[in-house]
C-alpha positions in Angstrom: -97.1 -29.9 21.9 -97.9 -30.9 18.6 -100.5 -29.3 16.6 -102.8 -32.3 17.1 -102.4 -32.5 20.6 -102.9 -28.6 21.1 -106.1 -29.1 18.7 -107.1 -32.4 21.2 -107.1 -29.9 23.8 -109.6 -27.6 22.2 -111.9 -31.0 21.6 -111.9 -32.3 25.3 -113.0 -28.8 26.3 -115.6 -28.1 23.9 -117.2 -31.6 24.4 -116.8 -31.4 27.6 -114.7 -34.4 28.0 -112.3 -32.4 30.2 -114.5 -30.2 32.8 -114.0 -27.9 35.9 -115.1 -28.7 39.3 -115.8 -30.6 42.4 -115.2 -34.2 41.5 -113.8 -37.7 43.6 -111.6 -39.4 41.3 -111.3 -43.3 41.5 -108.9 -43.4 44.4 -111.1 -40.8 46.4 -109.0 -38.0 45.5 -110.8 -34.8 45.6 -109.7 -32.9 42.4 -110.8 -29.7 40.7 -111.0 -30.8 37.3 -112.1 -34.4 35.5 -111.8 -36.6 32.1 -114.3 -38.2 31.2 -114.3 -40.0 28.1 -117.7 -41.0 28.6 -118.9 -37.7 27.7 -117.8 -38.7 24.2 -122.0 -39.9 23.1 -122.6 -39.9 19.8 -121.0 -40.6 16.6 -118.9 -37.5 15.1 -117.8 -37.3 19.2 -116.4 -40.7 19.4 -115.2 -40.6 15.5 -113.1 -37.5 16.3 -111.7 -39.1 19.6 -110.9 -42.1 17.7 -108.9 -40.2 15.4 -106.9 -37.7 17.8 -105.7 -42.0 19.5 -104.8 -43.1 15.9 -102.9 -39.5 14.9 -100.7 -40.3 18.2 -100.6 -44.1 17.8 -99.1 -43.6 14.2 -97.3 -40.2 15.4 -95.3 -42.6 17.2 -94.4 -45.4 15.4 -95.8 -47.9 17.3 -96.9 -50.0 14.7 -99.9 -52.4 16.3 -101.0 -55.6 15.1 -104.0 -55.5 17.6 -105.5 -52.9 19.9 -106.9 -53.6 23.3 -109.5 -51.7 24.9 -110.3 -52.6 28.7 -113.6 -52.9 29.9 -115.9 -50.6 30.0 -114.6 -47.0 28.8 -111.5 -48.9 26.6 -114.6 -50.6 24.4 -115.3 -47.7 22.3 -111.5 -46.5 22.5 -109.8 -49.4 20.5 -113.3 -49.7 17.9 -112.9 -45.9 17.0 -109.5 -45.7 16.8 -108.7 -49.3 14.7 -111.5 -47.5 12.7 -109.8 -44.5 12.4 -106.6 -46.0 11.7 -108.0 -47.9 8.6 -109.6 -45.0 7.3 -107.0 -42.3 7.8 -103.7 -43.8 8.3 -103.9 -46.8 6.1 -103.2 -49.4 8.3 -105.8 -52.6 9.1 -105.5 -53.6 12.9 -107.2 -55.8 14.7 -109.1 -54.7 18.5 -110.2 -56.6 21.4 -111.6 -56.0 24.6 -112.3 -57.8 27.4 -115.8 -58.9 28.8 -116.3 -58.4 32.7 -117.2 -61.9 33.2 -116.2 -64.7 30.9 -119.2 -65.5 28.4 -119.9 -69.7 29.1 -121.8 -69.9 25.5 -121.8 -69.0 22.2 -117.9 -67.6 21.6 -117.5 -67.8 24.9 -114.4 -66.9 27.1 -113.4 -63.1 28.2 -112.1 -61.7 25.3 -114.8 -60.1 22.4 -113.0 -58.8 19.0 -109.4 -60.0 17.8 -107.6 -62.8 20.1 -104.7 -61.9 21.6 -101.9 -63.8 20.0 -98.2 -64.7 21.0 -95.9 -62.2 19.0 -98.7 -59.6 18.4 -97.6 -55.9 18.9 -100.5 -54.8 21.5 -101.0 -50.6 22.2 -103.6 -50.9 25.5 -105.6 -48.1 24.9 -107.2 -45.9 27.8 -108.6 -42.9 29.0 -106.5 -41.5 32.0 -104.2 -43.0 34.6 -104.5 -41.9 38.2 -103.2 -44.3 40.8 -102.8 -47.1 37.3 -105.0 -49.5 38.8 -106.9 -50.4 35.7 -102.8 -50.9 34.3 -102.1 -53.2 36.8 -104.6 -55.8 36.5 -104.6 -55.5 32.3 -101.0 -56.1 31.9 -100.6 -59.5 33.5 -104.2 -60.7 32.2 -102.7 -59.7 29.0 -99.5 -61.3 29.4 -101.1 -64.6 30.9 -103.3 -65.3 27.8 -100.8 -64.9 25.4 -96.9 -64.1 25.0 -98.2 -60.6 23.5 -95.6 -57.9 22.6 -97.1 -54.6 24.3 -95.3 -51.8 22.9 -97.4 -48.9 24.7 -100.0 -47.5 26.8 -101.7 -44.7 24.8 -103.9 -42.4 27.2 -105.8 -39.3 26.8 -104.7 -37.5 29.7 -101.7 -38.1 32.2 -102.8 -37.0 35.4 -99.2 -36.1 36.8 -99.8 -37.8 40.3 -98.4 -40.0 42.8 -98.7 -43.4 42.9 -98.1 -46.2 45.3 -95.0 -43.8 46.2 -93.3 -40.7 45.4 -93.3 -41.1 41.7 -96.1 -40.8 39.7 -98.8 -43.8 38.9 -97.4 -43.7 35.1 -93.8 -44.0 35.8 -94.1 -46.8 38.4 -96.3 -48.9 36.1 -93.7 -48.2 33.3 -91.3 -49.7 35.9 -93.3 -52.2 37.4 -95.1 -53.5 34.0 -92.2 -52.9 31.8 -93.9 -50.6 29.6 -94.3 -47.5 27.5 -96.9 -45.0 28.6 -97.7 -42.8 26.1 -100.2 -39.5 26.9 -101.9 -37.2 24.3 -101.7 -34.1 26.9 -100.2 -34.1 30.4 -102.3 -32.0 33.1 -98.9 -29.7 33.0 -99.5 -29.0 29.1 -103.0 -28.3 30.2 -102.0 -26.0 32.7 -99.2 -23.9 30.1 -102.4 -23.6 27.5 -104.7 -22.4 30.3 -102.1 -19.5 31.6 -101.5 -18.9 28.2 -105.5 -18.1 26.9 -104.7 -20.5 24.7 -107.9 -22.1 24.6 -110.8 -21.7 22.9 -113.1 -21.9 25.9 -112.4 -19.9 28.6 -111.6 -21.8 32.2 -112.8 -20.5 35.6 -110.1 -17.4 36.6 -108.9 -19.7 39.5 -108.8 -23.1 37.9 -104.9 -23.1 37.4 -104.2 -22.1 41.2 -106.8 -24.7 42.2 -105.2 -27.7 39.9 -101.8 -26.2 41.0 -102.5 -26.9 44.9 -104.1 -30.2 44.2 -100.6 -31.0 42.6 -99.0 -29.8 45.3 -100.5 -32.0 47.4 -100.8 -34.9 44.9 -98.2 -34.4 42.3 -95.6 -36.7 41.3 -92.1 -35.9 41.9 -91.2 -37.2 38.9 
C-alpha cells in the first residue's frame, strides 16, 4: 500500500466508516464487518474522504474531465472529491449525479451538476462493490446518454467477493462493462494491516478469522 492508502485505513476506522459486526450487506450476505460511507456526516469527515478519492484519482493518472456520483451515497463522493481536486491537485473537473426520478420542471431531466458529454473522460465514483449491481445499471445509463469515455471506477473498498460466478463482482464488471475498477484498499490489505497491529484502533481479537471464513465462503477466486 501506499502511504495514503495505509493512512485511508486509519481514517475509515477511526470515523467509523469501516466497523465490526453483525451486518446483511445488499445482496443479503451476512458479513462480519461493513463500509459505510454514510458514516462520513459532517464537514472535515467528508472533506478528508474527498481528498483520500482525489489523492488516488490523480495517483493514477486518470485525468477526468467530469466525475459522476450515483445516487444517493455517490452525491457527496464526486462534490468532495472535484472539490478536493481543485483545491489540492490543481485540476478543475466538472461532477454530476443522477436524480432518482427525472425532475419534469425547472432543469429538469435525471442528471444534476455537469452533463455528461460525448468524448468526456468520466471516473464513476463509489463507495464499495459487492455483487456490482449499482455498476451494472450506471454504466449503460452512462453510456446511453452520451458517447462518454469512462476511464475508471474509483471505490473505497473492494470487497473481494463473488459475483454472478466464480470470479469476483469487480472483475466480471471489468469484463462485462469494459472497465477499470480502481479500489483505495482491498478487504485483503485490510486483513495484512489487522494481523499486523498495524492500525491505530484496535479490532476485535477474532475479527480476521471471522472475515477470513466469510471469504471462504464468499471470496472470489480471482
Amino acid at each position: 500500500m501506499q502511504s495514503y492508502q495505509q493512512e485511508f485505513l486509519q481514517f475509515l476506522l477511526q470515523c467509523k466508516a469501516l466497523t465490526f459486526g453483525d451486518f446483511v450487506t445488499k445482496s443479503g450476505r451476512k458479513t462480519p464487518y461493513f463500509i459505510n460511507t454514510g458514516k462520513f456526516q459532517d464537514g472535515a469527515s467528508i472533506a478528508g474522504l474527498g481528498t483520500f478519492y482525489a489523492q488516488h484519482v490523480d495517483a493514477l493518472g486518470l485525468n477526468p474531465d467530469l466525475l459522476f456520483g450515483p445516487a444517493y451515497k455517490g452525491i457527496p463522493l464526486c462534490v468532495s472529491t472535484a472539490s478536493a481536486l481543485a483545491t489540492h491537485f490543481n485540476r478543475n473537473v466538472g461532477f454530476c449525479f443522477n436524480r432518482k426520478e427525472a425532475k419534469d420542471h425547472g432543469d429538469g431531466g435525471l442528471f444534476v451538476g455537469m452533463k455528461p458529454e460525448a468524448g468526456k473522460r468520466v471516473v464513476i465514483v463509489e463507495d464499495v462493490i459487492t455483487a456490482g449491481t449499482t455498476l451494472q445499471e450506471v454504466v449503460p445509463f452512462l453510456r446511453a446518454t452520451a458517447a462518454v469515455d469512462i476511464v475508471g471506477v474509483v471505490i473505497a473498498v473492494d470487497r473481494c467477493e463473488r459475483g454472478k460466478g466464480s470470479r469476483s463482482a469487480v472483475a466480471e464488471a471489468q469484463s462485462e462493462l469494459g472497465v477499470q475498477v480502481y479500489p483505495l484498499l482491498t478487504i485483503h490489505e485490510i486483513i495484512a494491516a489487522l494481523e499486523g497491529n498495524k492500525t491505530a484502533i484496535p479490532a476485535p481479537p477474532d475479527i480476521v478469522s471471522r472475515i477470513r471464513q466469510y471469504l471462504g465462503e464468499y471470496g472470489a477466486s480471482a
